[in-house]
Every structure is written in C-alpha cells, then in structure tokens.
C-alpha positions, -999 to +999 in steps of 0.1 A: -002-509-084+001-516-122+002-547-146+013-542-177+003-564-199+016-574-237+006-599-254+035-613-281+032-624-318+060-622-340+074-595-326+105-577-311+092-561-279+129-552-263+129-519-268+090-515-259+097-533-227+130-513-222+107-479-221+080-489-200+107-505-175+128-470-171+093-451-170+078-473-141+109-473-123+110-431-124+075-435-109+083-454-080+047-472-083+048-511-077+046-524-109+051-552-131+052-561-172+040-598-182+049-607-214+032-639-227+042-649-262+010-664-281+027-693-305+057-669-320+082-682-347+113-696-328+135-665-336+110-642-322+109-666-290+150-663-290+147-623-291+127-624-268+135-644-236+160-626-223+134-598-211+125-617-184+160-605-168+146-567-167+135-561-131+098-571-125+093-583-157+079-617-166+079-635-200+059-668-207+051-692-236+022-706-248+033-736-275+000-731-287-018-697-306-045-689-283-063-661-299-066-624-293-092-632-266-081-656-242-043-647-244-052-612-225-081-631-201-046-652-193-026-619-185-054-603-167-053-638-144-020-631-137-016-599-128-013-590-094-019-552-095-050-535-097-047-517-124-039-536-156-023-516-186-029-533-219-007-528-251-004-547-288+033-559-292+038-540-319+041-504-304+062-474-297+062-453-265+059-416-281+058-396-249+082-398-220+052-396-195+030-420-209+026-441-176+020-408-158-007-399-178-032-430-174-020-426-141-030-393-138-066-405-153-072-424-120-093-433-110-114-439-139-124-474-144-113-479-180-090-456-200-082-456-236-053-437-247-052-438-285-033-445-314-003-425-335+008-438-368+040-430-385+040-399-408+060-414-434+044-437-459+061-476-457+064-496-485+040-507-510+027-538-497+026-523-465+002-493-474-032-504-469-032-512-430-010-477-426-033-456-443-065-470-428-051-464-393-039-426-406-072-421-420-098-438-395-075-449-360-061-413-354-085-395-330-088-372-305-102-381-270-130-358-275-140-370-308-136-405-295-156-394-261-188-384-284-189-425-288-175-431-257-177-469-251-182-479-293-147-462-296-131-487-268-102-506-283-079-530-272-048-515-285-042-496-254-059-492-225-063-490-188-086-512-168-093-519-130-089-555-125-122-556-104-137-540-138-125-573-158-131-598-136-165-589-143-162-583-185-139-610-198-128-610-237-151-633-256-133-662-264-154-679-287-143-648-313-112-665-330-087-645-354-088-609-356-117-585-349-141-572-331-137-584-295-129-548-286-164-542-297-181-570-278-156-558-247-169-521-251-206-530-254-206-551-224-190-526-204-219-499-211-242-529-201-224-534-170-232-497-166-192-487-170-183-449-197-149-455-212-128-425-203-110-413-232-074-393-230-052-379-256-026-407-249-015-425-279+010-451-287+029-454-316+014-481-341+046-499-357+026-525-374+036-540-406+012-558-421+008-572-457-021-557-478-035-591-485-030-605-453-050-572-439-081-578-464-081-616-451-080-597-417-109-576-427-131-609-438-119-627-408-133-595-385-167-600-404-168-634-397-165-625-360-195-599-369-217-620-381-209-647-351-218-618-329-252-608-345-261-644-344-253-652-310-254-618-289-289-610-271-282-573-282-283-575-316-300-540-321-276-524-301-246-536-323-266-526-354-269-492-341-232-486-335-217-508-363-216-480-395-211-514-418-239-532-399-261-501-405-255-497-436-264-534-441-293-536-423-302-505-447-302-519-480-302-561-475-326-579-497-337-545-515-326-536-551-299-511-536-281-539-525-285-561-559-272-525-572-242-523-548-235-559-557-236-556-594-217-524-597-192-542-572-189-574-595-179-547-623-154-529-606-139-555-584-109-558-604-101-520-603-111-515-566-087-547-555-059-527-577-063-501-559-067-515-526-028-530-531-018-497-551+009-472-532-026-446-531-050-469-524-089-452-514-101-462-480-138-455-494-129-484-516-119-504-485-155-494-472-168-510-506-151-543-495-164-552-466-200-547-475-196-567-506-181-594-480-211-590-455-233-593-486-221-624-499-231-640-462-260-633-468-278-630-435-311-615-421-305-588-394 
C-alpha cells in the first residue's frame, strides 16, 4: 500500500529509517522504504548500507549526483505501492502516529504534512537556514490551505502514484529550488487541490550560512529558468511574493532606489545575514538584489 521514499545526501538516515520501519510494521499495511543515495561522501555510503538489512527496505547508489528532480522521478519508478510517501534525508519523526495520520488523510490525492524546526538555536554558522525555516517554513495546515497548491513542498508529502505518473519533477531545474513550485503549479493545472494536514516532520538540517545564500542564488537561477521557459509565466508571477515584487518595480526608479540603497548597505546586511541574530527581512533584501542583477523582463 505505501512507498516510502528518501532520497540520501550526506546524511545518516538509520535512525529515520529505524522509526518509519517500527511504525509501518505496527500498521500492518504492505509497505516498503527505498532509499537511494544521490552521490554521498563514502562514509555516508558506509553508514548507510547496512539499512538495506531492515525488513522491506531497499538502499541503492547512484555513483553519480542526480539532482533534486530526477533522484525522486527514480524512486517514484520504483515503487511498487500506490501511495508514495516522500521525505528529505535530513528529518526526524516527531509523532509516534505519523504514518497513521497521512493514512488517515486517504484518500486525498496529495498530502502535505509540514515542517517542525528545533526550538533551540544551533550554532553560529548554522543560524541563517534555522531561523528562516522558524520564521517562514512553520505553518499550520489551515494557513497553508488558504494557498493550497503554492504552499506544496517536497519536504514531505503524500502522493498517489497514478497522480505522478502524470506530474513528474522537472528535471531540467538542477541544484536547489523551486521544483516544489513547478510540481505544485502543474498539479492545479492538472486540476488536482493539495490537501494540507497538521503533520510535520522534524527538520534536522545543518546547513552553512554561506552555503544557504549560494542556495538561495542557485533557487533564483532555477526562477528565472522557469519564467523563461514555462507557458504560465503569469501564473508564477502571481504566486511568487519575490517575482511580484519584481515585476513591481523592474526598470522603474524604485528599483534603481532599492539597488543603490542595497549597494550601500550590502556590507552591513551580509554581516548580519552570518550574525547569531540575523533579520530574515534582510534575507528578503537579498534575493531581490540577486533577481535584479539578472536583469530580466517579466
């Protein structure tokens, strides 16, 4: 009945798998977890392979880094259930009835649980990514149901295989960003509501605050792919606050203002950005300076 899916990078999923295993097997659902490790450093690959001794649990290696994309269209061909269960690596089961509860949400086509972020503050160079996903990523169903299929995100859901046979992840989109959007938009063409649920994984990520601002640019180069190259354009304008805001002021003296008062402060707002307090408005101010410098016409 369910696939669980995880794609691996650089990360120790043992006691992640370990969870899921001893909730699936309380269910007594057919089930299965395939683990496919996306180009992970060899000690991560070492930690790793022995999952594949758990009960109904596969692990596979690609030698080469796939991509965000195409590494869950590989699971998805995979999978043998019809309901496929999709997690990031680096997450923690918070609630001992976590498969129950999508399961309850059947039978919804497509389910997004959530996300949970640690309460405790990590260290410095790990504070940006943390406070943006306490700050912005923490929602409730029904505020995320108000945007129903713009809130869709890849981090963990619920789909009917049927459901993404038809909408496939974008693989042209390389590096981080923004597929979930694509993926979420296509849906609502393909005339399928995201169901929301108050279902949220914990978010263990540690990521470095310069490696998440290359992120961030990386996730605006996938924008900009997108507004180039999807028929819809509008329709991503409309739900995109960045690409609104852009579409606002480009090629007007607000934005030569924005730009100037950016080249000023740059300095300060980078500080901050990498500070143990740093302001997520500022974060805001950083991606539209980086859309601005592309220069494009929406």
């Amino acid at each position: 009945m369910l696939s669980i899916c995880i794609a691996i990078h650089n990360w120790n999923v043992g006691q992640l798998v370990n969870d899921l295993a001893a909730q699936a097997t309380r269910l007594g659902v057919p089930y299965e977890i395939l683990l496919l490790d996306d180009a992970s450093d060899e000690h991560f690959r070492i930690e790793n392979q022995p999952l594949s001794q758990i009960p109904f649990t596969t692990y596979s290696l690609s030698e080469k880094n796939l991509g965000r994309s195409a590494v869950r269209n590989a699971l998805a061909h995979w999978a043998k259930y019809p309901y496929l269960l999709f997690m990031d690596c680096d997450t923690a089961v918070c609630d001992d009835n976590y498969l129950q509860n999508y399961l309850d949400a059947l039978p919804a086509q497509v389910v997004v649980g959530g996300y949970s972020y640690p309460s405790q503050s990590p260290e410095q160079p790990y504070v940006l990514r943390w406070k943006y996903g306490r700050t912005r990523e923490i929602k409730s169903a029904a505020v995320r149901s108000q945007h129903a299929n713009c809130s869709f995100s890849t981090f963990n859901f619920l789909i009917d295989k049927s459901i993404f046979q038809k909408v496939r992840f974008d693989e042209e989109l390389q590096g981080y960003g923004h597929e979930d959007t694509l993926f979420g938009l296509d849906l609502q063409r393909n005339g399928i509501t995201v169901t929301h649920i108050d279902n949220a994984l914990m978010h263990c990520v540690r990521c470095e605050n310069d490696v998440y601002l290359r992120q961030i640019e990386n996730s605006i180069d996938n924008l900009i792919h997108l507004c180039k190259n999807y028929p819809y354009k509008q329709i991503l304008i409309e739900n995109i606050s960045l690409l609104r805001t852009y579409n606002k002021i480009q090629h007007s003296f607000t934005e030569k203002c924005f730009r100037k008062f950016y080249s000023l402060f740059s300095n300060r707002i980078l500080r901050n950005l990498h500070s143990l307090n740093p302001n997520i408005r500022f974060l805001d101010y950083f991606k539209l300076n980086y859309l601005c410098s592309k220069n494009i016409d929406l």
